[in-house]
VOPAGU-2260 file (C-alpha; in pm, 1 decimal, decimal comma):
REM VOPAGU-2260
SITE   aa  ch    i         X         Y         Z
SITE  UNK   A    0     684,5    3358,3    3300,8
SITE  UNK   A    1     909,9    3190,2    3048,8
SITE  UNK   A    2     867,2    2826,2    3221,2
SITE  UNK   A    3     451,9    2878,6    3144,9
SITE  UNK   A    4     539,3    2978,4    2805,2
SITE  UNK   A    5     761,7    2688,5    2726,0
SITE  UNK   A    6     463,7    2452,8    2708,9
SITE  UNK   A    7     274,9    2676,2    2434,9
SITE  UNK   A    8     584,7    2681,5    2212,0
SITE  UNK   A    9     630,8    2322,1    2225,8
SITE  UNK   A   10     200,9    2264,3    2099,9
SITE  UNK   A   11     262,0    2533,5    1855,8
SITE  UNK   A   12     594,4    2340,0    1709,5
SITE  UNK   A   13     414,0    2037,5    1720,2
SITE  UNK   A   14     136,4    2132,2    1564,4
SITE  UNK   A   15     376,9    2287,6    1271,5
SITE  UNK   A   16     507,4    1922,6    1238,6
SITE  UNK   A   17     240,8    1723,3    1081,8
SITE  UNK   A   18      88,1    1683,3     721,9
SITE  UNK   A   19    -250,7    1863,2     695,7
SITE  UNK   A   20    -583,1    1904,0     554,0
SITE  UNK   A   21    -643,8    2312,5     443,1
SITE  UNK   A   22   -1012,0    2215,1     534,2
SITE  UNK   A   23   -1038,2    1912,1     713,7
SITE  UNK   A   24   -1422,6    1894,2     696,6
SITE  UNK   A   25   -1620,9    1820,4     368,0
SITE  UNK   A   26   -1990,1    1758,7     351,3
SITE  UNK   A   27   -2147,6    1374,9     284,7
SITE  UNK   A   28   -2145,8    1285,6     -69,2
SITE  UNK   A   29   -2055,4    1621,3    -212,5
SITE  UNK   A   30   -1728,8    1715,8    -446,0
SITE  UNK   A   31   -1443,3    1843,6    -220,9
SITE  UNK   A   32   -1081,5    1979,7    -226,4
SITE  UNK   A   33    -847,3    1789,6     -73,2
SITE  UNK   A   34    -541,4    2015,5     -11,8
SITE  UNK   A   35    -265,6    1798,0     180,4
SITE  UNK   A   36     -15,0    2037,1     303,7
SITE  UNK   A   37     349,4    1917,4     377,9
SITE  UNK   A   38     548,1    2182,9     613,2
SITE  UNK   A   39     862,1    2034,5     634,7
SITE  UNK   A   40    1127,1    1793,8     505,4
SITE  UNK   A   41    1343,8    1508,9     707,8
SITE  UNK   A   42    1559,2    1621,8     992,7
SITE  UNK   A   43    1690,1    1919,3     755,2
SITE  UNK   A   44    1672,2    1722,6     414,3
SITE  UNK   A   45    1413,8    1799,9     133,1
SITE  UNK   A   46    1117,1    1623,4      66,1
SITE  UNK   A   47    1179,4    1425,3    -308,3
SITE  UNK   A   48     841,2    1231,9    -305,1
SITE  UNK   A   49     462,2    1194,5    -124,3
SITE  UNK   A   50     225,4     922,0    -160,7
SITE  UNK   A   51    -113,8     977,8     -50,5
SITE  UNK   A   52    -306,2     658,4      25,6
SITE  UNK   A   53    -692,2     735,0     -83,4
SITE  UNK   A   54    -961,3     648,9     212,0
SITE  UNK   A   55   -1177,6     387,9     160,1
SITE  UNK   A   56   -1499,3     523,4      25,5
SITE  UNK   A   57   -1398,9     802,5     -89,1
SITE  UNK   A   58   -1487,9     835,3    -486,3
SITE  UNK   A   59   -1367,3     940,9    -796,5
SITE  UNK   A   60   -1058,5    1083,1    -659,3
SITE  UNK   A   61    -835,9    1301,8    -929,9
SITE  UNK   A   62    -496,5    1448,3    -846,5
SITE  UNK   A   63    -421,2    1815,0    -951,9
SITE  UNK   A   64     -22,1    1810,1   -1128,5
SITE  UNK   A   65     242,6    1964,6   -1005,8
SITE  UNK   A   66     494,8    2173,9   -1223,8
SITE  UNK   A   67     808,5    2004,4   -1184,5
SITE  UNK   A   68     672,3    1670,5   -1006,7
SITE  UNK   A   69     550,3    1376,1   -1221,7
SITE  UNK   A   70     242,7    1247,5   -1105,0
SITE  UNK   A   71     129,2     867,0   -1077,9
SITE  UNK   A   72    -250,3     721,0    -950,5
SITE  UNK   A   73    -280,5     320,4    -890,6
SITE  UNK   A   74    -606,6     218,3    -922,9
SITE  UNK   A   75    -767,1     -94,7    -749,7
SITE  UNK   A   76   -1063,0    -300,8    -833,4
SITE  UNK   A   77   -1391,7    -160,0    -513,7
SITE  UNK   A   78   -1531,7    -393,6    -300,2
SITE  UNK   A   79   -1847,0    -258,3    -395,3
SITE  UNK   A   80   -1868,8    -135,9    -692,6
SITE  UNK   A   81   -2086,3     247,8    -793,3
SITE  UNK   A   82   -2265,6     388,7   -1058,7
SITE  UNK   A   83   -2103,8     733,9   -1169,9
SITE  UNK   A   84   -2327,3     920,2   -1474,1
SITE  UNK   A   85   -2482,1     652,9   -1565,4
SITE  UNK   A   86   -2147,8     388,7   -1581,7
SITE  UNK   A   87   -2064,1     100,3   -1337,1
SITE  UNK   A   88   -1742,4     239,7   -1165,0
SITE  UNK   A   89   -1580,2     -73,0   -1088,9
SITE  UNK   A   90   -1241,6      38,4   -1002,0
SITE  UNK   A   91   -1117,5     358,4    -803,3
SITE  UNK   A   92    -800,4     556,5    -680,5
SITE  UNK   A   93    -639,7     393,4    -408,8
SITE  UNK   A   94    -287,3     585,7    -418,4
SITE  UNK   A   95    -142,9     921,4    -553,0
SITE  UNK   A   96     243,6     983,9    -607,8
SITE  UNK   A   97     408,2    1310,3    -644,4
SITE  UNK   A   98     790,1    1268,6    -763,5
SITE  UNK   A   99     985,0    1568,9    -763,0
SITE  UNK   A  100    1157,0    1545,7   -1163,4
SITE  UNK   A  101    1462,8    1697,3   -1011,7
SITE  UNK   A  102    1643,2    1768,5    -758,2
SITE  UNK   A  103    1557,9    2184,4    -837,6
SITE  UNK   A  104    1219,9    2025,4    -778,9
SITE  UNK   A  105    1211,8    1892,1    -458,0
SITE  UNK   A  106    1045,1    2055,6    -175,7
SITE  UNK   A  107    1321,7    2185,6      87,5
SITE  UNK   A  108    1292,3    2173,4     405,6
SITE  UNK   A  109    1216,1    2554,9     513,4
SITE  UNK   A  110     916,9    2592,6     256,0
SITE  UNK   A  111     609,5    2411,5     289,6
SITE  UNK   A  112     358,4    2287,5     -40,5
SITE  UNK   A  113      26,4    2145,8     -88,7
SITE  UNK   A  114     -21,7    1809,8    -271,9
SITE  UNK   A  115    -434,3    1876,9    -373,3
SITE  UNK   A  116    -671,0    1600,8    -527,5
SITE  UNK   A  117   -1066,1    1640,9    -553,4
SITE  UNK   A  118   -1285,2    1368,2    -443,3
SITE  UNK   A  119   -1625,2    1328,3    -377,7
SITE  UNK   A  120   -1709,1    1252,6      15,4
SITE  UNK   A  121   -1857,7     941,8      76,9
SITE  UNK   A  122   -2257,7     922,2     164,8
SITE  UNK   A  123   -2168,1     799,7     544,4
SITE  UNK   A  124   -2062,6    1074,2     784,8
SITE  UNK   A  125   -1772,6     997,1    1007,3
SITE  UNK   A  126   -1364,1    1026,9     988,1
SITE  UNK   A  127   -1152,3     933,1     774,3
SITE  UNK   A  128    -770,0     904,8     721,1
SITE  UNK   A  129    -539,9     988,0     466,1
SITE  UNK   A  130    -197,3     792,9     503,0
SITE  UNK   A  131      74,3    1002,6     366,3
SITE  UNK   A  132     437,3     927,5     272,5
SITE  UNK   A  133     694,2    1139,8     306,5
SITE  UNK   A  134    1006,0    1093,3     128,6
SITE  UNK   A  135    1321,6    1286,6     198,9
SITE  UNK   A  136    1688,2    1245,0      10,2
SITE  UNK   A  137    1774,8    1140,7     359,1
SITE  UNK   A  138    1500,9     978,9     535,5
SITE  UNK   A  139    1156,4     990,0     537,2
SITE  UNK   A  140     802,9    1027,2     735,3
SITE  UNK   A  141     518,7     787,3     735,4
SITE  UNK   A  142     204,2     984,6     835,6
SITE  UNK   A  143     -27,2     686,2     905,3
SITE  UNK   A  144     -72,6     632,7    1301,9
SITE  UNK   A  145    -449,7     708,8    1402,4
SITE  UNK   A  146    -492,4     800,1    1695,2
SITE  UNK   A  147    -642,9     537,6    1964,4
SITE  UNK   A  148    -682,0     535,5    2327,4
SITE  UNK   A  149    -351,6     406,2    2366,3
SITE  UNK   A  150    -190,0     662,3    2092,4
SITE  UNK   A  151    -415,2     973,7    2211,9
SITE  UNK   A  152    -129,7    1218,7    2007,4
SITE  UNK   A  153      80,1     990,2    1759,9
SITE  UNK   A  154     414,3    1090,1    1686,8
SITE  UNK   A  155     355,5    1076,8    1285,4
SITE  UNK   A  156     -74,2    1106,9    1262,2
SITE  UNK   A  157    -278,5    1007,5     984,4
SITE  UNK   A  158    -415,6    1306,4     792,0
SITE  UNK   A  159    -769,1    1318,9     916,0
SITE  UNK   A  160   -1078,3    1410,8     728,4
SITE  UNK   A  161   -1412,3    1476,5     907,4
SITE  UNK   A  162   -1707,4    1398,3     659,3
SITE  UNK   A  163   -2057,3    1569,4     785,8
SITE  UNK   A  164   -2375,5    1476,5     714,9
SITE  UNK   A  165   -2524,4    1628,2     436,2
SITE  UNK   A  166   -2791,4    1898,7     400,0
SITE  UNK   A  167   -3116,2    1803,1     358,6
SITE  UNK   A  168   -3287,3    1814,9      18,8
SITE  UNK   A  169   -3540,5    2063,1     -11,7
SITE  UNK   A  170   -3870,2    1964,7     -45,9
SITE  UNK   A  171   -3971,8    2077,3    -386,7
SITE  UNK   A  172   -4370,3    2109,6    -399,4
């Protein structure tokens, strides 16, 4: 009995070990919530800073501040370029830092936190991936593999967002 359970223990403390979306789906061109949660630090030692690196395509995207954490966007020039109410939006998000302002701050290991941003989904359903950053006073995790054929269960995955088509408007007589 305890060599079947063994194998369920290890998935559940794996699945414990990653950074995650609270709702990994939003819908196709709508507003959504972006809530990346961060479960543990480094081998024991607590997590000072995460940097989220902003999917292509997706739009507008604003961090929500942290008490205690100082908060830092880099914006790049789009490859193609939007209209937002009525403006040309020719620059976006591209990367959100959180720094912890001290080390009372800083995120230790046996608590978990969520770093949120809102964005608005891009038009064209499919998946996405959040890179995210992790750094530790000692050490550090870089949540960026995506999982391939090769990689089917990376040891440090990409954050993955799922973007679903849209409803369809209703027809207004």
């Amino acid at each position: 009995m305890k060599l079947l359970a063994l194998p369920l223990l290890l998935a559940a403390l794996g699945a414990q070990a990653h950074v995650v979306l609270d709702a990994p789906e939003a819908e196709a061109g709508k507003s959504f919530r972006a809530a990346l949660r961060v479960s543990h630090g480094c081998d024991g030692a607590p997590t000072r800073q995460v940097i989220v690196t902003v999917p292509e395509g997706l739009r507008g995207a604003k961090p929500q501040p942290k008490p205690g954490w100082t908060l830092q966007v880099t914006k790049a020039p789009l490859k193609a370029p939007y209209e937002s109410h009525g403006k040309p939006v020719l620059e976006d998000t591209v990367e959100v830092r959180w720094t912890a302002n001290t080390e009372a701050d800083q995120l230790q290991d046996a608590w978990f936190d969520e770093f949120v941003l809102r964005a608005t989904a891009p038009a064209q359903a499919g998946v996405y991936w959040f890179k995210v950053r992790q750094l530790c006073t000692q050490g550090e995790w870089n949540w960026a593999e995506i999982p391939s054929s090769e990689s089917p269960a990376p040891r440090a995955p990409a954050v993955k967002l799922t973007i679903k088509p849209g409803a369809p408007a209703a027809h207004v007589h």
